[in-house]
N, CA, C, O and CB atoms as a CASP TS submission, in Angstrom:
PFRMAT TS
TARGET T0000
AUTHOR 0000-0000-0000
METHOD Language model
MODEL 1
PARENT N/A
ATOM      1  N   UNK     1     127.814  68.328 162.703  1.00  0.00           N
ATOM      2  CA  UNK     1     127.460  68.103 161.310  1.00  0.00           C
ATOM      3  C   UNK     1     128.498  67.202 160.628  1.00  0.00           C
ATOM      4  O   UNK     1     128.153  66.444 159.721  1.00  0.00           O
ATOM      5  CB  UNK     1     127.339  69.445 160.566  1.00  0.00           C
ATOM      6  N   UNK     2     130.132  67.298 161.178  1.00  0.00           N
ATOM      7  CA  UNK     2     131.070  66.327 160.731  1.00  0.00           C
ATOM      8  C   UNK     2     130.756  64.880 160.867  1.00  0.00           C
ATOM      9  O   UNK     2     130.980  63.932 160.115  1.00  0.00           O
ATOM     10  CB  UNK     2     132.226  66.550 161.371  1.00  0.00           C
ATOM     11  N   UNK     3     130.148  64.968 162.090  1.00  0.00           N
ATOM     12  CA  UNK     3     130.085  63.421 162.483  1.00  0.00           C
ATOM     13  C   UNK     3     129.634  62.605 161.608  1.00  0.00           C
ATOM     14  O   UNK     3     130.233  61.783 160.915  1.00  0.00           O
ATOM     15  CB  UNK     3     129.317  63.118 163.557  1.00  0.00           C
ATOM     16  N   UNK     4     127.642  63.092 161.722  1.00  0.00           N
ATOM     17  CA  UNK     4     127.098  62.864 161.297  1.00  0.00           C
ATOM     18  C   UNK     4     127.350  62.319 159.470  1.00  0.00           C
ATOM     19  O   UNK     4     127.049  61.225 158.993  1.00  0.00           O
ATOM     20  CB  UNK     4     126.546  63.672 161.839  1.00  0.00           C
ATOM     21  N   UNK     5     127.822  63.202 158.941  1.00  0.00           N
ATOM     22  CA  UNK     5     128.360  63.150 157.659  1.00  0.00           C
ATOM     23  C   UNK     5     129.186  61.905 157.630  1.00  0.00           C
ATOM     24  O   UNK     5     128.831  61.017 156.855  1.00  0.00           O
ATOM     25  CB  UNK     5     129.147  64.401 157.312  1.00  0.00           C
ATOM     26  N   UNK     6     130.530  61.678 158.578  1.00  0.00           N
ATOM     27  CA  UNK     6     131.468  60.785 157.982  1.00  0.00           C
ATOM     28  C   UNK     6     130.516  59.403 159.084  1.00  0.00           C
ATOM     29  O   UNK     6     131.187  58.374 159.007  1.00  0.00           O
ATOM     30  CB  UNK     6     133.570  61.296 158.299  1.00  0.00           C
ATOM     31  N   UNK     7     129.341  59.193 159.920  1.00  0.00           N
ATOM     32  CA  UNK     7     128.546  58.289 160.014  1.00  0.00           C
ATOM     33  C   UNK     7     128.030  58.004 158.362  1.00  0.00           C
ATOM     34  O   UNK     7     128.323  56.872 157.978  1.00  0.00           O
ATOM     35  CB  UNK     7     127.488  58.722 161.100  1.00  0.00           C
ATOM     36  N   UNK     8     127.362  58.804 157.417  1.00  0.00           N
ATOM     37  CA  UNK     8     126.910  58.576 156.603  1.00  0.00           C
ATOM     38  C   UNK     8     127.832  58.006 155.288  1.00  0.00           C
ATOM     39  O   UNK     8     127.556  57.297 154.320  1.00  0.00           O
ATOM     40  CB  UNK     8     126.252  59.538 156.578  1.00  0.00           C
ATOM     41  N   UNK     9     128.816  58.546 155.662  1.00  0.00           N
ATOM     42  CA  UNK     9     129.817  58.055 154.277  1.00  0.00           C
ATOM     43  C   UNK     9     130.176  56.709 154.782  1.00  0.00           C
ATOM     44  O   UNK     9     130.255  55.903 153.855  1.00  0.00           O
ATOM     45  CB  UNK     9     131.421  59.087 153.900  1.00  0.00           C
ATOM     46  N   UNK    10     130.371  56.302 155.721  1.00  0.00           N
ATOM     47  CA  UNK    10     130.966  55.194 156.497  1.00  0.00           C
ATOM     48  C   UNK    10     129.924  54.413 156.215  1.00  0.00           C
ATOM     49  O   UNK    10     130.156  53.515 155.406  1.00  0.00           O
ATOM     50  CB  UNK    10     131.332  55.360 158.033  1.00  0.00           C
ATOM     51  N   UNK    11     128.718  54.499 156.693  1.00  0.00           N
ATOM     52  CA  UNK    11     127.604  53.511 155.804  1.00  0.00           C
ATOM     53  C   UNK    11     127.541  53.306 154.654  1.00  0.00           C
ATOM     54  O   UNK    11     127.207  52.156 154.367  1.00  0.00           O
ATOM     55  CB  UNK    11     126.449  53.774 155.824  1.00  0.00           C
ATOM     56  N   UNK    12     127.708  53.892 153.941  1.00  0.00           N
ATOM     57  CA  UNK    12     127.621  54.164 152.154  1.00  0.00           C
ATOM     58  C   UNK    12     128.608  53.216 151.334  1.00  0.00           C
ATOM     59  O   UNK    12     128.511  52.740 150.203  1.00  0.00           O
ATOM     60  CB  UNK    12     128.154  55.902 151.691  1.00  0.00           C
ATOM     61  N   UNK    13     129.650  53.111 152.371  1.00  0.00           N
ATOM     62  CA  UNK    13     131.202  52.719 151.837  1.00  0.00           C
ATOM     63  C   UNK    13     131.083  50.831 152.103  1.00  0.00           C
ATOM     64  O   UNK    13     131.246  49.921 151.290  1.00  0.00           O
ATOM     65  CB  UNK    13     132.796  53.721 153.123  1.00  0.00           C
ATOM     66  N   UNK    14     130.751  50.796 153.515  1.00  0.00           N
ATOM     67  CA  UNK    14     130.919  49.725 154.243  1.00  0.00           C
ATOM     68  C   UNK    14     128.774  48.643 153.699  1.00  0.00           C
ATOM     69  O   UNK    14     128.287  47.543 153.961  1.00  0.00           O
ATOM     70  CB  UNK    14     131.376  50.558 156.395  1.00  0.00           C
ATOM     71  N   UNK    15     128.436  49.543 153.132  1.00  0.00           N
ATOM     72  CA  UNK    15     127.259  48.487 152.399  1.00  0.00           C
ATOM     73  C   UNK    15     127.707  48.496 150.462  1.00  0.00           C
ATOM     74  O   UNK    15     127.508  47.528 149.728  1.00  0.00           O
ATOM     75  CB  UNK    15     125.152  49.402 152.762  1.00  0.00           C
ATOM     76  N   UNK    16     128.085  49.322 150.182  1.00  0.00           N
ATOM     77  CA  UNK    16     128.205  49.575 148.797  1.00  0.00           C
ATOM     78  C   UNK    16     129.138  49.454 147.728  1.00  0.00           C
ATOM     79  O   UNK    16     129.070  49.027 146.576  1.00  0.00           O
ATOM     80  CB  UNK    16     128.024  50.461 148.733  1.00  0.00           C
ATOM     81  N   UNK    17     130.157  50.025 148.544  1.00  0.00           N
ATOM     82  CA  UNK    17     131.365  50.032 148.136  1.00  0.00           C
ATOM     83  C   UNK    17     132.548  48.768 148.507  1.00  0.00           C
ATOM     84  O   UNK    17     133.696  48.697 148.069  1.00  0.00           O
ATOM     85  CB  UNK    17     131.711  51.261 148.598  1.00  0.00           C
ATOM     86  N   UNK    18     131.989  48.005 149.269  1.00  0.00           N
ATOM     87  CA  UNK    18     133.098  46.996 149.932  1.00  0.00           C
ATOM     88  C   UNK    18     132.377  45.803 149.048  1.00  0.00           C
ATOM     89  O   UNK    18     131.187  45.553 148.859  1.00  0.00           O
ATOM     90  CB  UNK    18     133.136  46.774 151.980  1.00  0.00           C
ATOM     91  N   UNK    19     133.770  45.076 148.515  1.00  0.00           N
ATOM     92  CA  UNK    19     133.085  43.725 148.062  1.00  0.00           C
ATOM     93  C   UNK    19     133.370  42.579 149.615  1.00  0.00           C
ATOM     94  O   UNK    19     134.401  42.526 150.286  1.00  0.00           O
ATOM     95  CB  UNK    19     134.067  43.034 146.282  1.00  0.00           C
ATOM     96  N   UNK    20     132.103  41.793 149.818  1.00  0.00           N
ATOM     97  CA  UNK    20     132.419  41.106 150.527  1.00  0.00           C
ATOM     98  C   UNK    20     132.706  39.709 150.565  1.00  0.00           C
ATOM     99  O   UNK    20     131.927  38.921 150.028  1.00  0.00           O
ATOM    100  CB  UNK    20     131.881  41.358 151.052  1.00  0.00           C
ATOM    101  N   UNK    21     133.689  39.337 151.113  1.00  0.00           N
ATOM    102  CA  UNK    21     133.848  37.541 150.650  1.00  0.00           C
ATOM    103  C   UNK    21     132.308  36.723 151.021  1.00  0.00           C
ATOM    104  O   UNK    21     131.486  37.328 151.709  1.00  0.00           O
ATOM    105  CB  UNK    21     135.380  36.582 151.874  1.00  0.00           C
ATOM    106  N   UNK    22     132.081  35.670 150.637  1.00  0.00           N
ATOM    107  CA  UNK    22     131.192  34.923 150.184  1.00  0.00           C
ATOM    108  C   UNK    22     131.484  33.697 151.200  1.00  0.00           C
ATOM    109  O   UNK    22     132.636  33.305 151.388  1.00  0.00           O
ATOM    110  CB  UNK    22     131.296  34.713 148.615  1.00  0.00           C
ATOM    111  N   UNK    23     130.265  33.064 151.900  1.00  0.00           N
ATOM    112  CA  UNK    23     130.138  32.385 153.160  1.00  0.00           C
ATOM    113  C   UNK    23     131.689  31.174 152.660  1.00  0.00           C
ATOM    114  O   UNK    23     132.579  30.940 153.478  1.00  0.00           O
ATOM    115  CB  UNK    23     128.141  31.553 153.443  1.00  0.00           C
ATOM    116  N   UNK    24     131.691  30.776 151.709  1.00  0.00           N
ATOM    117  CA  UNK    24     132.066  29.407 151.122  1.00  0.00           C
ATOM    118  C   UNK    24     133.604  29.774 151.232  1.00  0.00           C
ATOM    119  O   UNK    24     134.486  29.081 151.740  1.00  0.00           O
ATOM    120  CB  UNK    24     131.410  28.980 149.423  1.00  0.00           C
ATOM    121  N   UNK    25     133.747  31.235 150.539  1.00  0.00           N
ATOM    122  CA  UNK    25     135.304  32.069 150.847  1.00  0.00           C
ATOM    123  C   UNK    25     135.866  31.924 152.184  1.00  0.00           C
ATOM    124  O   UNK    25     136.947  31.487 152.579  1.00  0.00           O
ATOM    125  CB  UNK    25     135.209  33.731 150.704  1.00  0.00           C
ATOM    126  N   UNK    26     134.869  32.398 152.760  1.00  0.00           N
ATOM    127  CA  UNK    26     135.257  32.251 154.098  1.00  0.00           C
ATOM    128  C   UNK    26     135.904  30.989 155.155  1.00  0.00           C
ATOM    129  O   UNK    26     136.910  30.930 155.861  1.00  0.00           O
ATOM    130  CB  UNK    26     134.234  32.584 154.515  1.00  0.00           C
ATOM    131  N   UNK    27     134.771  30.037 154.859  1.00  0.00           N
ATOM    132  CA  UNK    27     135.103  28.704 155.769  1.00  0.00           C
ATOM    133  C   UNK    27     136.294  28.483 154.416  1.00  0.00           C
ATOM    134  O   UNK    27     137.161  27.916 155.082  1.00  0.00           O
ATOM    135  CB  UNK    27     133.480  27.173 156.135  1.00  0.00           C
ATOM    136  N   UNK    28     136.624  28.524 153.627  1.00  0.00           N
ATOM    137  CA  UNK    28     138.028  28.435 152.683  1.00  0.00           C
ATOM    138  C   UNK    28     139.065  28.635 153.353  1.00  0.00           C
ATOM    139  O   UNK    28     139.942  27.805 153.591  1.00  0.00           O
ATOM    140  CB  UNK    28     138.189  29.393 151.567  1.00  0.00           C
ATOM    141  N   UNK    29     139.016  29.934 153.751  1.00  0.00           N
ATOM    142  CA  UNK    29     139.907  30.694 154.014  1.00  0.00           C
ATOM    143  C   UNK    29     140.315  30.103 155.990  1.00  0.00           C
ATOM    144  O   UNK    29     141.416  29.879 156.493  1.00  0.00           O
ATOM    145  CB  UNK    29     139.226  32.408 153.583  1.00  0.00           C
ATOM    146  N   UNK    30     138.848  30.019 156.660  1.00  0.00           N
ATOM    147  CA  UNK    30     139.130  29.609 158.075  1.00  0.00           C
ATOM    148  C   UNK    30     140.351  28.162 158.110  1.00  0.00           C
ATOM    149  O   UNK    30     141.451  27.992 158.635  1.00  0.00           O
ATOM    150  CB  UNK    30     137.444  29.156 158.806  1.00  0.00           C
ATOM    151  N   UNK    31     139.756  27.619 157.547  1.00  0.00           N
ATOM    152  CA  UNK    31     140.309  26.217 156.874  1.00  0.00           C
ATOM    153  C   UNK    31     141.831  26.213 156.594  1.00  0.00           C
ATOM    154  O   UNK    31     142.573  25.398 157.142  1.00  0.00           O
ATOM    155  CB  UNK    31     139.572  25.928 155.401  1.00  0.00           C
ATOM    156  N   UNK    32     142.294  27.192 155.685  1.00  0.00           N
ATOM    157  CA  UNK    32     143.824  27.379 155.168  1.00  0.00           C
ATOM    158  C   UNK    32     144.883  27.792 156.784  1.00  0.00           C
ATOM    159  O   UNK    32     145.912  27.423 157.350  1.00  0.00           O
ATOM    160  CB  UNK    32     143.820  29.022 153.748  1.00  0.00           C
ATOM    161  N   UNK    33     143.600  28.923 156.954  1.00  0.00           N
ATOM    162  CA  UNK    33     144.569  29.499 158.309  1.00  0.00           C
ATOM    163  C   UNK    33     144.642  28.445 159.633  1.00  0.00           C
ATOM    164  O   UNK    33     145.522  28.546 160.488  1.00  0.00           O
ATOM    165  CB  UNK    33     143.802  31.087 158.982  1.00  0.00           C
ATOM    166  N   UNK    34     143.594  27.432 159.666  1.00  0.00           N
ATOM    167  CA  UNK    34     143.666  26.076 160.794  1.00  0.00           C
ATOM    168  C   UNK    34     144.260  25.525 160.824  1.00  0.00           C
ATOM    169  O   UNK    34     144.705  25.088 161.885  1.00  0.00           O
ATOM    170  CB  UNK    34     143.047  25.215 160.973  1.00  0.00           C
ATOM    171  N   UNK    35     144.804  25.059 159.287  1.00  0.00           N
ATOM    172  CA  UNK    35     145.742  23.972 158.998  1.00  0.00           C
ATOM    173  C   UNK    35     147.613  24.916 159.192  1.00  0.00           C
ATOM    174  O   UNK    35     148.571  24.643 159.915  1.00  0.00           O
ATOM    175  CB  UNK    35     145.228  23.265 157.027  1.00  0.00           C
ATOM    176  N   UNK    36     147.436  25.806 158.365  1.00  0.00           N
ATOM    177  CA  UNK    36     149.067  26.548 158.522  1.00  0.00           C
ATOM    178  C   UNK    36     148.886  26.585 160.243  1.00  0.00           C
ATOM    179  O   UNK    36     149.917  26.075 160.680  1.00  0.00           O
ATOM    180  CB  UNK    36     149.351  28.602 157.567  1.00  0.00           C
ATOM    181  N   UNK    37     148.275  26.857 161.030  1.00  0.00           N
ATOM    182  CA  UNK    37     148.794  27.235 162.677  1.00  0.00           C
ATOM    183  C   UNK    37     149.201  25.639 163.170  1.00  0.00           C
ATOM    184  O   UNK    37     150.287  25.465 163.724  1.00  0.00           O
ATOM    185  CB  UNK    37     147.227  28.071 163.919  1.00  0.00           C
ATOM    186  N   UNK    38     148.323  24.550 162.952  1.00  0.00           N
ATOM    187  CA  UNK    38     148.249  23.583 162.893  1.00  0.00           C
ATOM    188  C   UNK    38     150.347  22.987 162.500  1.00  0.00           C
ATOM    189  O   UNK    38     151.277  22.338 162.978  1.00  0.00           O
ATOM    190  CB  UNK    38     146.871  23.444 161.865  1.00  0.00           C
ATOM    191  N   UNK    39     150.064  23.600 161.650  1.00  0.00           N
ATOM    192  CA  UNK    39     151.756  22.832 160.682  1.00  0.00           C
ATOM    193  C   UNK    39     152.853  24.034 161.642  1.00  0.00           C
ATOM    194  O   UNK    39     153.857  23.560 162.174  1.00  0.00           O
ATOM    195  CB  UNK    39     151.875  23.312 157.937  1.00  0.00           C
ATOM    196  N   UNK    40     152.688  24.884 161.723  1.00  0.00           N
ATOM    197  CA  UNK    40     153.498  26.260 162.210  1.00  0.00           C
ATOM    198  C   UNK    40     153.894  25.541 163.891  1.00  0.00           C
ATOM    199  O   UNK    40     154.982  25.389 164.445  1.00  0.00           O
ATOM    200  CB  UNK    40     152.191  28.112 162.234  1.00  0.00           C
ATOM    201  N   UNK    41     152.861  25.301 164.221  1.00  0.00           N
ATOM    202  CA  UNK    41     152.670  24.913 165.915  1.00  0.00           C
ATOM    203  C   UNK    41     153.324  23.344 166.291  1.00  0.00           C
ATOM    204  O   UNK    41     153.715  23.020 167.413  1.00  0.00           O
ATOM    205  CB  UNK    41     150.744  24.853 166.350  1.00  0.00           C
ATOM    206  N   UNK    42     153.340  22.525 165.153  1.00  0.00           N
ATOM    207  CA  UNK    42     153.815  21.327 164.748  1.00  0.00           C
ATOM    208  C   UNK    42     155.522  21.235 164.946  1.00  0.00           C
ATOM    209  O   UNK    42     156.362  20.629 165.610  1.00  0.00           O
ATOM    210  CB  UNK    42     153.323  21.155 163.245  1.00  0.00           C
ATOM    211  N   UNK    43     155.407  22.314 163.851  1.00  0.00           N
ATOM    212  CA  UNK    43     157.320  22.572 163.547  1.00  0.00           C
ATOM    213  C   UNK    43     157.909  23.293 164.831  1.00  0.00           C
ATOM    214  O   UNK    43     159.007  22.911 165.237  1.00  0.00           O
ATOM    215  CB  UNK    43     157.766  23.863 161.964  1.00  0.00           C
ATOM    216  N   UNK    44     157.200  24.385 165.539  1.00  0.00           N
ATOM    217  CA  UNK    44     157.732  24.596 166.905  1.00  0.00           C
ATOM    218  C   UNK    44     157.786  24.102 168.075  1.00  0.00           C
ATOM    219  O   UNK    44     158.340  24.546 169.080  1.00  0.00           O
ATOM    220  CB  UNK    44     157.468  25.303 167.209  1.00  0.00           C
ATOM    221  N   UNK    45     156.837  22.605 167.828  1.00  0.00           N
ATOM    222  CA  UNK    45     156.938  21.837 169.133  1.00  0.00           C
ATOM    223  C   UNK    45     158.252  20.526 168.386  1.00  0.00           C
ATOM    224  O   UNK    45     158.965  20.078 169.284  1.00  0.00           O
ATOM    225  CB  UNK    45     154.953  21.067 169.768  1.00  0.00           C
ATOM    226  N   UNK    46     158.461  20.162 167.489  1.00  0.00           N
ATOM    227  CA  UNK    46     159.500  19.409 167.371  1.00  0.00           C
ATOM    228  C   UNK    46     160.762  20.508 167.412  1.00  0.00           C
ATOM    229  O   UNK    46     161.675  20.555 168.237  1.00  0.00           O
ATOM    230  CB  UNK    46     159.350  18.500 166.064  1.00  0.00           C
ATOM    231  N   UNK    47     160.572  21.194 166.502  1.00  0.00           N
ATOM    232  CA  UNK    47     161.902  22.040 167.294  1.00  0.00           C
ATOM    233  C   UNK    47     162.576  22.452 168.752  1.00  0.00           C
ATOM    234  O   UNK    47     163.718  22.864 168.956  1.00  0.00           O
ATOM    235  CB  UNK    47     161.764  23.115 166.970  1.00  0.00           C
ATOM    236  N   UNK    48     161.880  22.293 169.368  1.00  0.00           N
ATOM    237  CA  UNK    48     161.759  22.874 170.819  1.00  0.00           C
ATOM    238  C   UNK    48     162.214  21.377 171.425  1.00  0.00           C
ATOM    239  O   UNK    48     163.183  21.250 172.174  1.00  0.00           O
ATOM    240  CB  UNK    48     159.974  23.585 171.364  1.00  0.00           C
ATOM    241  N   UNK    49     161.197  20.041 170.899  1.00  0.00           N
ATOM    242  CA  UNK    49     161.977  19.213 171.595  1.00  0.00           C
ATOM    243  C   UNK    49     163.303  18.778 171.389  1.00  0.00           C
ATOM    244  O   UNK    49     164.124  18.258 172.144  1.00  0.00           O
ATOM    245  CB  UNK    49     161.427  18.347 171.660  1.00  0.00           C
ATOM    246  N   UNK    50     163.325  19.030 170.471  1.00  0.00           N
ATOM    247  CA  UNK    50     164.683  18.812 169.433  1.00  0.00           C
ATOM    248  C   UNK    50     166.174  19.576 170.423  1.00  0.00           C
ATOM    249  O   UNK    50     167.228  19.140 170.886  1.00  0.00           O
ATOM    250  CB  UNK    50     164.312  19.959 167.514  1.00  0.00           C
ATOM    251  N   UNK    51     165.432  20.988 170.366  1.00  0.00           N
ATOM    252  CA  UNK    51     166.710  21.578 171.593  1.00  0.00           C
ATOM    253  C   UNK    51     166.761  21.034 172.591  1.00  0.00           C
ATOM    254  O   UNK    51     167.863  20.667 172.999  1.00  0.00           O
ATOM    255  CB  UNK    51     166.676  22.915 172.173  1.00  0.00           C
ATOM    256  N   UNK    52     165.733  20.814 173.253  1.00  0.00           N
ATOM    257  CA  UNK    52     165.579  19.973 174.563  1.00  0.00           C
ATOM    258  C   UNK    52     166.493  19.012 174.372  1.00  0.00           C
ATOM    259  O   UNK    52     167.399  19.395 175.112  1.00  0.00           O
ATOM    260  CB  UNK    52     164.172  19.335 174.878  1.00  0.00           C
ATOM    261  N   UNK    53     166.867  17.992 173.858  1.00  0.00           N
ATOM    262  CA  UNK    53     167.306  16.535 173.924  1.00  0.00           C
ATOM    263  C   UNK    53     168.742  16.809 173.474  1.00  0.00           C
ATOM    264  O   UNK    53     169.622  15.966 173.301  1.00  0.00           O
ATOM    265  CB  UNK    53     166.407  15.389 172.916  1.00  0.00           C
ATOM    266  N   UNK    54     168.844  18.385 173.284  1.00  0.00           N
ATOM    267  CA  UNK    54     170.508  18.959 172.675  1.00  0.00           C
ATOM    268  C   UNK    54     171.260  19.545 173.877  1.00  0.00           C
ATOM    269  O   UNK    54     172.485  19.557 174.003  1.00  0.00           O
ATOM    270  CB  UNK    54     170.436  20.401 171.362  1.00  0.00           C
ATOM    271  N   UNK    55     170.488  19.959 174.618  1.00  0.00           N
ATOM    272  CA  UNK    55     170.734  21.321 175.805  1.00  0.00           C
ATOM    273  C   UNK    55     170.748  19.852 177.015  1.00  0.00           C
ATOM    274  O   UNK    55     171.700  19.706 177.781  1.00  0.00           O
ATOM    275  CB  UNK    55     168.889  23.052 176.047  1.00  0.00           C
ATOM    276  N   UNK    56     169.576  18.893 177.000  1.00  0.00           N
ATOM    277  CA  UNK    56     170.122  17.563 177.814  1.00  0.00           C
ATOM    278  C   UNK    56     171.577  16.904 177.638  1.00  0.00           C
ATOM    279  O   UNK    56     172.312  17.093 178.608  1.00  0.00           O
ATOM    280  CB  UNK    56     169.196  16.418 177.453  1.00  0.00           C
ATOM    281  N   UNK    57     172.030  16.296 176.766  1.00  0.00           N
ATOM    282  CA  UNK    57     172.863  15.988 176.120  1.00  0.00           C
ATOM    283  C   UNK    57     174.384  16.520 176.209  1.00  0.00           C
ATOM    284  O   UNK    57     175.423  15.869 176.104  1.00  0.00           O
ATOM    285  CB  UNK    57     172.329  16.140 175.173  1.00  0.00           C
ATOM    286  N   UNK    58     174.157  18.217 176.487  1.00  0.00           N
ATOM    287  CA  UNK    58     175.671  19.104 176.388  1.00  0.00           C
ATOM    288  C   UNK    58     175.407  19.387 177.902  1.00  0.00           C
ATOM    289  O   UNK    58     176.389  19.678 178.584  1.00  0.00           O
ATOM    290  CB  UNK    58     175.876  20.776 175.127  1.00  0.00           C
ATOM    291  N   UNK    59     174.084  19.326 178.541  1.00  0.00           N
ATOM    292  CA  UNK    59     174.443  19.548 179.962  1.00  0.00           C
ATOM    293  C   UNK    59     174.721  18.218 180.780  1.00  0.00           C
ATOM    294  O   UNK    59     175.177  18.304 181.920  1.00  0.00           O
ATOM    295  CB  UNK    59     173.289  20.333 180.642  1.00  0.00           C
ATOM    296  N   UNK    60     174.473  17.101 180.255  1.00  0.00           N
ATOM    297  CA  UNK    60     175.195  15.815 181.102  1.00  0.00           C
ATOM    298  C   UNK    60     176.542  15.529 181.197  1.00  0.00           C
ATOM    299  O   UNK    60     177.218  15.232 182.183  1.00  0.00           O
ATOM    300  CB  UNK    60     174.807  14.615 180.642  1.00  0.00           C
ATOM    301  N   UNK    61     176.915  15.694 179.730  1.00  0.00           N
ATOM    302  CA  UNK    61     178.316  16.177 179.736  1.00  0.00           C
ATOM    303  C   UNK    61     179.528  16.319 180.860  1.00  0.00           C
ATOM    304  O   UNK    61     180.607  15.759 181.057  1.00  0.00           O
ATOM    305  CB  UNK    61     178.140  17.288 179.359  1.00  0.00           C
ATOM    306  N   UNK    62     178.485  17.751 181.710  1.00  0.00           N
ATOM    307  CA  UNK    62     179.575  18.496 182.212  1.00  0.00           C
ATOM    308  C   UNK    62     178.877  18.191 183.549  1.00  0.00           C
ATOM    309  O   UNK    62     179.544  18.855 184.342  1.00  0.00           O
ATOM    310  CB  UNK    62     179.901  20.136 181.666  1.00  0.00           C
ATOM    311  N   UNK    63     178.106  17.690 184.112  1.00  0.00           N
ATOM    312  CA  UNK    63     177.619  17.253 185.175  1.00  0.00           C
ATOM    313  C   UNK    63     177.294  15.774 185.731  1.00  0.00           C
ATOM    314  O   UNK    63     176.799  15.630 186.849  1.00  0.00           O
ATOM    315  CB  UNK    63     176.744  17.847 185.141  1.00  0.00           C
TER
END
């Protein structure tokens, strides 16, 4: 009888009670998060080469 019940509240909540973002919100929102991974993924591949050409550099050095 629990189940059943929190099946029913769980419907009730998740059609009624939830506001849901709006198709246009959405591709908004897909959009913001494409571009930040985009810029995020950007800054960790120049960084990375950046050490690279540092860690080259201090290891010729000595070899």
């Amino acid at each position: 009888m629990k189940l059943v019940n929190y099946i029913k509240e769980v419907y009730i909540e998740l059609t009624q009670k939830v506001s849901w973002p709006s198709r246009s919100e959405l591709q908004s929102s897909a959009i913001v998060v494409m571009v930040a991974s985009v810029i995020i993924a950007t800054a960790i591949f120049v960084m990375d080469l950046g050490f690279k050409n540092l860690m080259d550099t201090i290891y010729s050095m000595f070899y």
